[in-house]
N, C-alpha and C positions, 0 to 999 in steps of 0.2 A: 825481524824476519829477514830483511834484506844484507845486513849483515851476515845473519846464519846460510845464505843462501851463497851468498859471496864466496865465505871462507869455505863451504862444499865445495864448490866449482873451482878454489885453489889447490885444493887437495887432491881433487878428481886430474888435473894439470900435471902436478907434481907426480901422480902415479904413473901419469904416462909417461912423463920425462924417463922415469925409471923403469922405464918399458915392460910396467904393471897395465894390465887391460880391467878396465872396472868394470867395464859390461861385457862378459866374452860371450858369446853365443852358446857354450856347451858350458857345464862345471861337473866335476865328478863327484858319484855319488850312490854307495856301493847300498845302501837300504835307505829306508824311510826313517826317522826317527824311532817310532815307536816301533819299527824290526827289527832295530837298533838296541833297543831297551827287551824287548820279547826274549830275543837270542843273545842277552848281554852276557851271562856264562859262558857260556861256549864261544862266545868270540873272545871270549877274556884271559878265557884257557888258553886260546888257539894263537893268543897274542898277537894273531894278523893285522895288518895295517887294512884300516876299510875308511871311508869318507862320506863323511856327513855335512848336510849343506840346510842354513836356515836363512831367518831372521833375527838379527841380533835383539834381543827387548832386554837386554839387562849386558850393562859392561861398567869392570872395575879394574882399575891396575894396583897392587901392592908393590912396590919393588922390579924387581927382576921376573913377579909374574902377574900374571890377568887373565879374568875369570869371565868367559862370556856366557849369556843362557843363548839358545838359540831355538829356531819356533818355524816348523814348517807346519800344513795341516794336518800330521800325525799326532804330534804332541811336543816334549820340549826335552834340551837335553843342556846340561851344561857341558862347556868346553875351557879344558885348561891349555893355559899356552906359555911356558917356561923359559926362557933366555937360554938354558942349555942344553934345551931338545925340541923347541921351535928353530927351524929355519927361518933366516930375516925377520929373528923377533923383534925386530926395532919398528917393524913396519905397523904392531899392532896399533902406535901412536894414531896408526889413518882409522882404525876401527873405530865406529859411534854409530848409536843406538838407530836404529834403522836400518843398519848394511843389510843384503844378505851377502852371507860371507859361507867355504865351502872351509872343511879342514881336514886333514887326515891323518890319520894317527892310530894310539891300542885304544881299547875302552878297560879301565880300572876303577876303584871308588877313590876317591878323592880324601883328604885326611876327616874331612868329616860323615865321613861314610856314603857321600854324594856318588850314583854312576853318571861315570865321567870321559868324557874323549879325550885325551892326552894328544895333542895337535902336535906333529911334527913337522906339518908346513901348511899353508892357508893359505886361502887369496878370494876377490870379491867375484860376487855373481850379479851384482848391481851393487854401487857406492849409491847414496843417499843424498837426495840434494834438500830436502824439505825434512825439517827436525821431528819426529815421534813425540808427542804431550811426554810429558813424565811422569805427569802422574795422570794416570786414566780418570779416575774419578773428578778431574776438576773439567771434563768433557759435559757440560750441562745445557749449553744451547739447542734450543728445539731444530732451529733449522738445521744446523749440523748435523744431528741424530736424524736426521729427517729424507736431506738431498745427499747426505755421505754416507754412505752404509758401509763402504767397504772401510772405512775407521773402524766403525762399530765391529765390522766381523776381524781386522785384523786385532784391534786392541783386546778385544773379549771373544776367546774363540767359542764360546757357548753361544755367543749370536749369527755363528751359522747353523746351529741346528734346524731351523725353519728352513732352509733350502735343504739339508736332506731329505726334511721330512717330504717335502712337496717333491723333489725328485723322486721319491719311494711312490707316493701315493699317483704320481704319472704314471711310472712305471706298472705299477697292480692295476690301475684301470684298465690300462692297455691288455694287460695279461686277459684282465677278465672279458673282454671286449671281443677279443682275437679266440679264446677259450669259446667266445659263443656267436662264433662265425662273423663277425663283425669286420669290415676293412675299412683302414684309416684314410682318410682321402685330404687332399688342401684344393681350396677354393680361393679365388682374389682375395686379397686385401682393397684393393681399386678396383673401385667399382660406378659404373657408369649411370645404373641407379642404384639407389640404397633403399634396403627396407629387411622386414622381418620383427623389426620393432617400433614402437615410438620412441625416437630419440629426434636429437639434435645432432649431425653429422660434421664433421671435419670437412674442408672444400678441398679442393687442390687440383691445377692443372697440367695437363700433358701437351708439351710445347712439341713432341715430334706427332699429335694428331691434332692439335689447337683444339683442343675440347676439356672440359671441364669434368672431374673427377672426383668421387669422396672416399673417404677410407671408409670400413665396413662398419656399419653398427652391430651388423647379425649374419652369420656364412645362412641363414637360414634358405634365402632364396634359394641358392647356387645347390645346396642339398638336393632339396626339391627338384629341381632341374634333374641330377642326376638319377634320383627315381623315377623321374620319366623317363632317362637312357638304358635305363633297367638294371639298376642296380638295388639289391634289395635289404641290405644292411651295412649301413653305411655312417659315419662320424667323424667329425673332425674337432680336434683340441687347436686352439688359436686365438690368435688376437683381436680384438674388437675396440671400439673409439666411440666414445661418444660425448659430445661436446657440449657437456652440461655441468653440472656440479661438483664440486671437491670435496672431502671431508674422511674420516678417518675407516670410512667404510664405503666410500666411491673415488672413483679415481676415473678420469678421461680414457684411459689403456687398462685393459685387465684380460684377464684370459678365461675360456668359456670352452666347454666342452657343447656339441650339441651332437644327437642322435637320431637316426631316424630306419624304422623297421618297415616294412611291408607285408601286406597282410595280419598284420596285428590289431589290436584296438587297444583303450586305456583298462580292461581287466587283464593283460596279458602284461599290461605296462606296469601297471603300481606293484606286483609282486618282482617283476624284473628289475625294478629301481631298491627295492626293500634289499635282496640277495646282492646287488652290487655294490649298496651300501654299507652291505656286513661284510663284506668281502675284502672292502678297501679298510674297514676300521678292525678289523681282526689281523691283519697285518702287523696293526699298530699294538693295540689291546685284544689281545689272545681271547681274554672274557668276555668281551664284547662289552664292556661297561666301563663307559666316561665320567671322570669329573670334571665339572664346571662349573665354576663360581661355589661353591660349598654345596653343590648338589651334583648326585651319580646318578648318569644317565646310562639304562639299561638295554642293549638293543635284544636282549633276549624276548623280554614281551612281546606279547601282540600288538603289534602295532595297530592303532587307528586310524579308520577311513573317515576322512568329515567330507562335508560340502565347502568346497573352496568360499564360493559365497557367501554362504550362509555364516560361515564362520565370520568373515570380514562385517557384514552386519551386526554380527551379534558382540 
């Protein structure tokens, strides 16, 4: 590794000598990839020069030409670069798998029928100092999969789906929250005392009041507080700490929606939580019917009322 990190850092040298900038601030970049591919007729017609900028995850030289894939989070596009219609094609020697690199050029299909950007000149939007695996699959260490995610999402772009999903499902809470007069509100994280739950707290001190501080287990208190100031529907989405156990379904830091209404009771609540449940999962599933694990869950039925307790006993 220390070698491969070396010869980066010589190469990254060498470009500047050649008064190549490897990190510029700006790079151009006339669509997205996949607006790129959407409109690729008609730019193809229109044989305009337009500019695409990715990640390189795939590079090969033949000869006098070389063939990059490139990969932003639209999707992916190959790019050709030819010695008699790249500008400074010598320079693609500095290209390896990692760049991002920008190009500009027509978009045509390639001899094997690939859409393709024919680069007529190129240059880096960050050189690469740390090598890309090569082969994704040999990525098998837990911890790795674990504390690096952004491997995960940049190697396999289907491992960011779960952050859109969860941004979607923010977003339609919110909708529906705001839809039924609800306002968002933030409360400390630091907190003087803590409570709202039984947990185990985080410590931590504030040296410009010398007093001793914990991160929150629960916004519940501070809620409450503000329905005494007279606020009468009110919630916050935020972070919580609690300084207990780890495992594939608790974590120290998570995030936690809480709610609170006035004038209501728990029969006005259990249909209000059913209707915002359907709300947020028909977003996702129009049917309202989930699979999981080899079984579809239906939210069209009636749902069931138990006794919290009673159930835990039984």
């Amino acid at each position: 590794m220390e070698r491969i990190i070396k010869e980066s850092l010589k190469k990254i040298k060498e470009l500047r000598k050649l008064g190549i900038n490897p990190y510029p601030s700006r790079v151009p970049r006339s669509f997205s990839i996949l607006q790129a591919i959407e409109k690729f007729e008609k730019l193809k017609k229109e044989k305009k020069n337009i500019s695409l900028a990715g990640r390189v995850i795939a590079w090969r030289q033949v000869g006098k030409i070389s063939f990059a894939k490139i990969q932003d989070e639209s999707g992916q596009i190959q790019v050709i670069f030819k010695n008699e219609i790249t500008k400074d094609y010598h320079l693609t020697s500095y290209i390896v798998l990692g760049d991002i690199i920008f190009a500009t050029g027509f978009l045509d299909f390639s001899q094997t029928n690939e859409k393709s950007l024919f680069a007529k000149k190129f240059g880096w939007g960050a050189k690469v100092i740390r090598p890309l695996p090569k082969e994704y699959y040999k990525i098998k260490d837990e911890e790795i999969l674990s504390t690096k995610k952004y491997l995960l999402t940049l190697l396999w772009p289907e491992e960011r789906n779960p952050y859109y999903l969860r941004a979607k499902i923010y977003k339609k809470l919110r909708e529906f929250l705001e839809k039924n007069k609800f306002t968002e509100v933030e409360t400390p994280i630091l907190q003087t005392h803590y409570g709202g739950a039984l947990a185990r707290p985080f410590k931590t001190y504030l040296e410009a009041l010398k007093i001793p501080l914990y991160l929150r287990i629960s916004p519940e208190i501070y809620l409450k507080k503000m329905l005494v100031g007279g606020f009468e529907r009110i919630y916050e989405i935020g972070k919580d700490f609690r300084n207990e156990g780890i495992d594939r379904e608790h974590n120290p830091e998570f995030s936690m929606i809480e709610l609170y209404v006035a004038w209501k009771d728990l029969k006005w609540l259990i249909p209000f939580t059913e209707r915002l449940i359907k709300y947020l999962v028909k977003s996702i599933y129009p049917d309202l019917k989930i699979k999981y694990q080899e079984k579809e869950i239906d939210l069209n039925k009636k749902w069931r009322i138990v006794d919290y307790c009673k159930m835990i006993k039984d």
